[in-house]
N, C-alpha and C positions, 0 to 999 in steps of 0.2 A: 208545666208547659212553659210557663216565662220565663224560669231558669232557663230550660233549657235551648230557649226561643235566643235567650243572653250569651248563653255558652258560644250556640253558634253566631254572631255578632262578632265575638271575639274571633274567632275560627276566621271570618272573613273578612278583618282587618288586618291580618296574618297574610293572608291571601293576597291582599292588595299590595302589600308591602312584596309578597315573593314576584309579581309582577313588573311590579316596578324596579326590579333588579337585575332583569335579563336584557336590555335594549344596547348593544355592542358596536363593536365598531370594527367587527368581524363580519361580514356577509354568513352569517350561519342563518339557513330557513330551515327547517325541520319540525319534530316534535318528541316532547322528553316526558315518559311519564315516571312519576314520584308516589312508592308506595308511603302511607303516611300513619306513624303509630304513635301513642299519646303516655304519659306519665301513668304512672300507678295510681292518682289521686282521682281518675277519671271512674265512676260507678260505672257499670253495666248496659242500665237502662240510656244513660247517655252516650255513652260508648258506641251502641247502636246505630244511634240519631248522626253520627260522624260520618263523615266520609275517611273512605281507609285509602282512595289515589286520589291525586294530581294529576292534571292534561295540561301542560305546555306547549302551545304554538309560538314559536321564532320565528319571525322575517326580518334579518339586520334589524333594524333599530325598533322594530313593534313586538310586542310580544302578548301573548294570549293566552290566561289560565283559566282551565273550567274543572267546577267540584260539583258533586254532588250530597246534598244532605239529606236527611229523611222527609226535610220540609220542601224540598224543589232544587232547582240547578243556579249554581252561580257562575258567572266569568267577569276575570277582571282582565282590562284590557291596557295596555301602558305605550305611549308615544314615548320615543326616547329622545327623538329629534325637537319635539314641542314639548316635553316635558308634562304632558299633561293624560290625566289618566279615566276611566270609567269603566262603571261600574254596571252590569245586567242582570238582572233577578226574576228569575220565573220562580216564585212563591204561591201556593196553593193557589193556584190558578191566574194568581196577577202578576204583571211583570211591568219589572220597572227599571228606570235606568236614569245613574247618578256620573256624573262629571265633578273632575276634580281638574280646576284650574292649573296651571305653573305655582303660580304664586300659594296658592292653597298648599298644596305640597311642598314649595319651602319651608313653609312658615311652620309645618306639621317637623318638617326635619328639624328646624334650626331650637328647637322644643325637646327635643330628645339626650338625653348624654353625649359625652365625646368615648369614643371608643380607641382602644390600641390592639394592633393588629400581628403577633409574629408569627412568622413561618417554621414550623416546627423542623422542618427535614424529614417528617417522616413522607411515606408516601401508602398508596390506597388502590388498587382498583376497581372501579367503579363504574356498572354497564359499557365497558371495554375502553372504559375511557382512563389513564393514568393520573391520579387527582395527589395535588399537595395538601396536608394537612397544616391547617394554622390556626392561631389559638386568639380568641377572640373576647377582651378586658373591658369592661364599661366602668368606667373611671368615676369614682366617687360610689361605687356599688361591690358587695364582694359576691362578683357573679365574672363567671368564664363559662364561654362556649366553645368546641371545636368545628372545624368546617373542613372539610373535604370540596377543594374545589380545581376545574383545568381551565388550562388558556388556550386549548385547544379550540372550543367553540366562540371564544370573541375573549379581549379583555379591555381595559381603560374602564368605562364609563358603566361596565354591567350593570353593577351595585349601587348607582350611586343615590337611589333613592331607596334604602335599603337602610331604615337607623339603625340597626347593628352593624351590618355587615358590606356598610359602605368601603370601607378599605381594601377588602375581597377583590384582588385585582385577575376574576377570569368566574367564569361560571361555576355555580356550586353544585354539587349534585350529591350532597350529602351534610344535612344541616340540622339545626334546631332553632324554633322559634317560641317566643315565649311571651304569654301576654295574658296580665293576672292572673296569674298563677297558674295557669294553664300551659303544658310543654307539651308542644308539637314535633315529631322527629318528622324529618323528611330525606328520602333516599331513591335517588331515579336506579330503575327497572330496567330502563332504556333506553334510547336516542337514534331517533332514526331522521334523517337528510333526505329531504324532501320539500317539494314547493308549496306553499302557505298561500290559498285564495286571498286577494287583498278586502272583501268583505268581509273576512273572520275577522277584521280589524273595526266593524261598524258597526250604528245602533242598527239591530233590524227594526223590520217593522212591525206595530203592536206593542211598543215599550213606551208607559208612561215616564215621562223626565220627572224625577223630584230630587229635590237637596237634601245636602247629608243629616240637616237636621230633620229633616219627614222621613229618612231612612233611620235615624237612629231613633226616633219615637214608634217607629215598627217594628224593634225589639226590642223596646219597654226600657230606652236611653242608653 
């Protein structure tokens, strides 16, 4: 159970980070969901416990991800214009909700490798959207990624809280993220353009606030 209480820990630090990468400077509101499939190294019984989609709400610069796991629902929620991001958890019957500063999230970016970024020329289609392919280098590691992503639905500022794939200059909608040892594929379904309630962007009500270190001692660090 704490393994896999840990697994997903990891799963929604991933989560926070794909969050934090959608806030534009494109007027795109809508919603994009991401089927999401795991490495070979992932057993069964864990496998389970995963969630297999992604729910993304965009409004220009907010943006809104909700998952579900075998233990309860998460959404991470990301200001683009304040830079500042949170965190809501309905976990076996409790529900909690974690704020992450400006400055918390620099200091988490400015922590991570420098990455390089080229654009292959290939190209992709992906839930109707025409996506560039580019190849993604973290410098001082021999590790590469590829990304499928368009500039259709916003570009500049998507990524930019994004440690890998800050460079990524337009929406991804076809990725991999990675985080001990654990590889996440993610690949949107869909995209549909539509208007985004400005309280899908709020704590509701019945969420206790705690900090990241009382959320990370609730999956055993």
């Amino acid at each position: 159970m704490k393994k896999t209480m840990r697994l997903i820990a990891v799963f929604l630090f991933a989560v926070i980070c794909s969050a934090s990468s959608y806030a534009g400077d494109k007027e795109f509101k809508g919603i994009i969901v991401y089927n999401i499939s795991y490495g070979d190294d992932l057993d069964e019984s864990m496998a389970a416990m995963m969630p297999k989609t992604m729910k993304m709400y965009i409004s220009g610069e907010k943006s809104r991800v909700e998952i579900n796991t075998g233990f309860g629902n998460t959404v991470a929620i990301f200001n683009g214009s304040t830079n500042e991001a949170l965190v809501l958890m309905d976990m076996m019957g409790q529900k909690y909700a974690m704020k992450q500063s400006s400055e918390e999230i620099e200091k988490e970016m400015a922590e991570n490798p420098e990455t390089v970024v080229e654009i292959t020329g290939e190209t992709k289609e992906i839930a109707g959207y025409t996506c560039k392919k580019a190849s993604v280098e973290i410098k001082g590691m021999d590790a590469e990624h590829f990304v499928y992503f368009t500039d259709e639905l916003g570009t500049g500022s998507f990524n930019k809280n994004n440690p890998l794939y800050s460079g990524i200059d337009g929406v991804m909608l076809e990725y991999v993220s990675e985080e001990k040892g654990m590889e996440m594929n993610f690949k949107a379904i869909s995209v549909e353009k539509k208007k985004v309630s400005d309280d899908m962007f709020e704590v509701p009500e019945g969420y206790n606030v705690v900090t990241e270190d009382q959320l990370q001692n609730m999956f055993g660090g």
